[in-house]
C-alpha positions in Angstrom: -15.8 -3.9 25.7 -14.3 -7.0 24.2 -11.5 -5.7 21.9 -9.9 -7.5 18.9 -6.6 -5.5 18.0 -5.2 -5.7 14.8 -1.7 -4.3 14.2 2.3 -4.4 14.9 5.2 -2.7 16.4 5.2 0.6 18.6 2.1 2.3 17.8 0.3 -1.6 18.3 1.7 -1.7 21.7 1.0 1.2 22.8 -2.8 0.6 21.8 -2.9 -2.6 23.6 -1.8 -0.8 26.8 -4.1 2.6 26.2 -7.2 -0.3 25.6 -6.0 -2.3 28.7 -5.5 0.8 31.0 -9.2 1.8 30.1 -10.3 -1.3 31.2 -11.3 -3.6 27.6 -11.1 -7.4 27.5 -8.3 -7.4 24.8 -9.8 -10.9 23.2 -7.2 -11.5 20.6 -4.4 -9.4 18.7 -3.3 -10.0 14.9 0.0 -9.1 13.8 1.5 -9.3 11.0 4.1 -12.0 10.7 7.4 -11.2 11.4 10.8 -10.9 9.0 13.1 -9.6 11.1 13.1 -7.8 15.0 10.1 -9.3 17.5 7.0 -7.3 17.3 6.7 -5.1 20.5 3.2 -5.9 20.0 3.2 -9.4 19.9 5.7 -9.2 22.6 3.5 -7.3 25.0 0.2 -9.1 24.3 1.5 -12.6 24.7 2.9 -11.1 28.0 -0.7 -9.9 29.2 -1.6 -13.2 28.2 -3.6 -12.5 25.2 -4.3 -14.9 22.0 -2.3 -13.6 19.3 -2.8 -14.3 15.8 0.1 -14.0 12.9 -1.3 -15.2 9.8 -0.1 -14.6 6.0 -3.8 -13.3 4.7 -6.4 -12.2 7.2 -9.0 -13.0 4.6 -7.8 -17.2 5.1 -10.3 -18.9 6.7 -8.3 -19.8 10.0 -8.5 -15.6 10.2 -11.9 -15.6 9.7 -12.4 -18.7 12.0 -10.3 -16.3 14.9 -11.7 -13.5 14.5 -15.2 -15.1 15.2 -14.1 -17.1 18.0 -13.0 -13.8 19.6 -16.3 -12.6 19.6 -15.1 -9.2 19.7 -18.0 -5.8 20.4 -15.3 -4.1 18.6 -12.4 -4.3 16.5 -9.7 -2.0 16.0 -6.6 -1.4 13.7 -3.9 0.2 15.2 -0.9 0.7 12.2 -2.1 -2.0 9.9 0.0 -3.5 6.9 -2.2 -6.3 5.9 -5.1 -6.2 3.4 -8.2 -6.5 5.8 -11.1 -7.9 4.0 -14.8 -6.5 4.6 -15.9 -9.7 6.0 -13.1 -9.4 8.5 -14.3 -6.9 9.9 -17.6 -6.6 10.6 -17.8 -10.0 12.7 -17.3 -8.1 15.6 -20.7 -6.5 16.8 -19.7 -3.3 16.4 -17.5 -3.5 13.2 -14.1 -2.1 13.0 -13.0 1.1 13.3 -8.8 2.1 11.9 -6.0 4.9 12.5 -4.7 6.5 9.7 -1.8 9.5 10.0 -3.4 12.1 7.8 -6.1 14.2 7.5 -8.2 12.0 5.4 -8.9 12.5 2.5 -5.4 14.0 2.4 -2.3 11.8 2.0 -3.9 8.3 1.5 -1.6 5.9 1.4 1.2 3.9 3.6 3.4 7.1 3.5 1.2 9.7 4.5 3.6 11.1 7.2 6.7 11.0 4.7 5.0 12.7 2.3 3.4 15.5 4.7 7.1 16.0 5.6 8.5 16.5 2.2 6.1 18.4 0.7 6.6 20.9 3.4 3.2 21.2 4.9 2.9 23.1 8.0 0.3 20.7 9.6 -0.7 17.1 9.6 -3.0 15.0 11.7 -4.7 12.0 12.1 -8.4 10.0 11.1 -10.2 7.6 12.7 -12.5 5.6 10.5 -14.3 2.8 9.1 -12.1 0.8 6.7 -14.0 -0.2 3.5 -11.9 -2.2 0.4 -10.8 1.1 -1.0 -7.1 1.8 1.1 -8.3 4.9 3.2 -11.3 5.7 1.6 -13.7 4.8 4.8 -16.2 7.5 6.5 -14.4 9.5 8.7 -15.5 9.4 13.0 -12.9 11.8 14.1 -10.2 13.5 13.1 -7.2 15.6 15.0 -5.0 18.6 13.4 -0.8 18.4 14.3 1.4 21.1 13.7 4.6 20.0 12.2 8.1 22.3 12.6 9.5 24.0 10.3 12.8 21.6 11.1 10.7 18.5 12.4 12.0 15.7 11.1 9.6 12.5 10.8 10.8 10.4 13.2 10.3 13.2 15.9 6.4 14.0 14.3 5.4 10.6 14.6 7.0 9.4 17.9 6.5 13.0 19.9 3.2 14.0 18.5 1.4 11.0 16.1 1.7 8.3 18.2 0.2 9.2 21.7 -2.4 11.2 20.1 -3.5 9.0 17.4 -4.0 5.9 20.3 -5.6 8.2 22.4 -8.1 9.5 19.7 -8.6 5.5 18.6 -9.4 5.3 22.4 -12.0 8.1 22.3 -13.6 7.1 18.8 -14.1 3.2 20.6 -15.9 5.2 23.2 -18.0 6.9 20.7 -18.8 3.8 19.3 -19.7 1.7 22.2 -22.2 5.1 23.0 -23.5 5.1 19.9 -22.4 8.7 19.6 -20.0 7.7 16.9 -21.3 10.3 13.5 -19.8 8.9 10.1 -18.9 11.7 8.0 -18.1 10.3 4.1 -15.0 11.9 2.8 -14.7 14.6 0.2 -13.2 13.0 -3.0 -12.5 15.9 -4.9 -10.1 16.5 -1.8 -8.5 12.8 -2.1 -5.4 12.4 -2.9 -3.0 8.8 -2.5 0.6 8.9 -2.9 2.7 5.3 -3.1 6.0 4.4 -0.6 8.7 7.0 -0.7 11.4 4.5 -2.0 14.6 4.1 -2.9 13.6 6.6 -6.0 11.7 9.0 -4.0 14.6 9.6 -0.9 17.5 10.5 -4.3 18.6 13.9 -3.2 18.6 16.2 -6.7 21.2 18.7 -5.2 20.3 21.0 -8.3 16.6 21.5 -6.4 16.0 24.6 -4.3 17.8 23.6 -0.3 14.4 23.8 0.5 13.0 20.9 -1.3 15.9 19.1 -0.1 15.8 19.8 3.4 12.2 18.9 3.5 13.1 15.2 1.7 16.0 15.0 4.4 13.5 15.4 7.3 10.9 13.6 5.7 12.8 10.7 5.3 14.7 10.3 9.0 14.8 8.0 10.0 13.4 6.0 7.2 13.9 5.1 4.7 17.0 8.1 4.6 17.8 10.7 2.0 20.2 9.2 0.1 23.2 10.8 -2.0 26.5 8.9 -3.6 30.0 10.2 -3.1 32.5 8.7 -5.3 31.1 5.0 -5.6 29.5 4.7 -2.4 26.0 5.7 -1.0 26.0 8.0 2.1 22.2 8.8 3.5 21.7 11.9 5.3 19.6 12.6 8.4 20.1 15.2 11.1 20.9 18.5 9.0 20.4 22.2 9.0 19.2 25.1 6.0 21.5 27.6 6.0 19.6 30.3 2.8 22.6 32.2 0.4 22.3 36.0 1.3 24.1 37.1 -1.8 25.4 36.2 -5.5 28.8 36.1 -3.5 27.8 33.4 -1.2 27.6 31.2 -4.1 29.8 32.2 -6.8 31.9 29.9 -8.2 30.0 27.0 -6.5 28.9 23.7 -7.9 25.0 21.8 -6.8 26.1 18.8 -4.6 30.0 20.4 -3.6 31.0 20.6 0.0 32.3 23.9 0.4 33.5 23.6 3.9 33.6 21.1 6.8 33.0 23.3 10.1 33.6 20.8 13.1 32.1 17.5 11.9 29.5 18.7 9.7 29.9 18.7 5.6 28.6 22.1 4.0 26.8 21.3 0.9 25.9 23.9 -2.2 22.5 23.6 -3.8 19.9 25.9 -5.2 19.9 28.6 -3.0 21.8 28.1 -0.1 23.4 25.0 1.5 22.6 22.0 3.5 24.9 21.6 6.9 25.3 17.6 7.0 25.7 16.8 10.9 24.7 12.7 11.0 25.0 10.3 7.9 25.8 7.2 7.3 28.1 5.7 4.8 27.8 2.5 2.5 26.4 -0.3 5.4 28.0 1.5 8.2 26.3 3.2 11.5 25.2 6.7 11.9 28.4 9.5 12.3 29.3 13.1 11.6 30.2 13.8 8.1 33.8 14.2 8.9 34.1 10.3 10.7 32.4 9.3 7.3 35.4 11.3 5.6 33.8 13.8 3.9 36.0 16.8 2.8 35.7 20.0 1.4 35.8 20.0 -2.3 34.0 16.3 -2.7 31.5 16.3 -5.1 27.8 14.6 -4.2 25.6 13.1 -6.3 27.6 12.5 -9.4 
């Protein structure tokens, strides 16, 4: 097939080479434009020596101009930031068919993953379906369950697990397209549910919640956008951490949510609800990622405050 791909960074790559391997005409890629680090996308397409497109608005009429130009059997959005209009994407002759990380109608949204993490589900997924206007409200083609650990952290959910499996199920739903095997199942709104960015609001740690909420937000947010805490005047985000549950009253007597209690090697023990949160990697104010004793915790600082 002849395979417009529409998308950015690791998870676009990675669908450019899974289309290529399989033996597609890749007729043009769209990425968004960049603000900072080169697309990997961009960066591999323009090396296979395919068209690529970086416009503001894929609903412009230069878009729409090369799109058609492309004349695509199929177009597919691999991780897709953009507003994609209807008229975008049915000019290719099979229409357009887009990831999403959840298990639609579950976690629509940009943040589906973050949020899966945090709330402490034991099991995500992915969809493949047809975009319409509304953001992840499409007919579903096919859909994959993922377990997620009970210490999994984001970063390790999407790259280990979300990421090869989602491109090879956008692979597999192409092929049921291009069969005409593809069956469009409509999603189950009393099941929806959409949830916005996890921002600088949502990542606050709250060390008077239960150590289980806040591992979850710790995990769900690493690498981005990081839980976040202050000591003293300055903002230290926390990623690779540990639950350690209070056994008894004495455990916890005489402890304050958001103290460190102890510092065992380079890690910062933490007091909240229930237990404690072992701090091993954080970073402090706009510096890199250390142990909690380089970013000079001690015991007896208070978090939060």
């Amino acid at each position: 097939m002849r395979i417009v791909l529409i998308g950015q960074q690791a998870f676009g790559k990675a669908a450019l080479e899974a289309f290529m391997a399989r033996g597609d005409v890749i007729a043009a890629v769209f990425c968004a434009p960049e603000t900072g680090r080169p697309d990997p996308l961009r960066l591999a397409a323009e090396a296979a020596g395919v068209p690529v497109f970086m416009f503001p608005k894929l609903s412009a009429p230069e878009a729409m101009a090369a799109m058609r130009d492309a004349q695509a059997d199929l177009g597919v959005m691999a991780y897709v930031t953009q507003f994609v209009s209807q008229p975008f994407c049915k000019l290719p002759r099979l229409g357009t068919i887009q990831f999403h990380p959840s298990l639609l109608p579950l976690h629509r949204g940009a943040a589906s993953l973050n949020w899966a993490v945090i709330l402490g589900r034991t099991e995500t997924g992915f969809s493949i379906f047809r975009p319409t206007d509304g953001l992840d409200e499409g007919p579903v083609i096919l859909q994959h369950r993922i377990p997620i650990g009970r210490s999994e952290t984001l970063g390790a959910l999407y790259f280990d697990k979300v990421l090869p499996q989602g491109v090879a199920g956008l692979v597999e739903a192409a092929a049921l397209v291009e069969a005409g095997q593809a069956v469009e199942t409509t999603q189950i709104e009393d099941d929806a549910g959409y949830e916005g960015m996890v921002g600088e609001a949502e990542s606050r740690i709250t060390w008077a919640n239960h150590v289980d909420v806040t591992f979850n937000l710790i995990r769900g947010c690493n690498p981005s956008p990081g839980a976040w805490t202050m000591v003293g005047l300055d903002k230290l985000v926390v990623f690779e951490c540990e639950k350690r549950p209070a056994r008894t009253f004495a455990a916890v007597k005489g402890k304050r949510a958001g103290e460190v209690v102890a510092m065992e090697g380079g890690s910062a023990v933490i007091h909240g609800q229930g237990g404690f949160i072992v701090a091993h990697r954080v970073r402090l104010g706009r510096g890199g990622k250390v142990t909690a004793a380089e970013a000079g915790l001690l015991s007896g600082a208070m978090l939060g405050a």
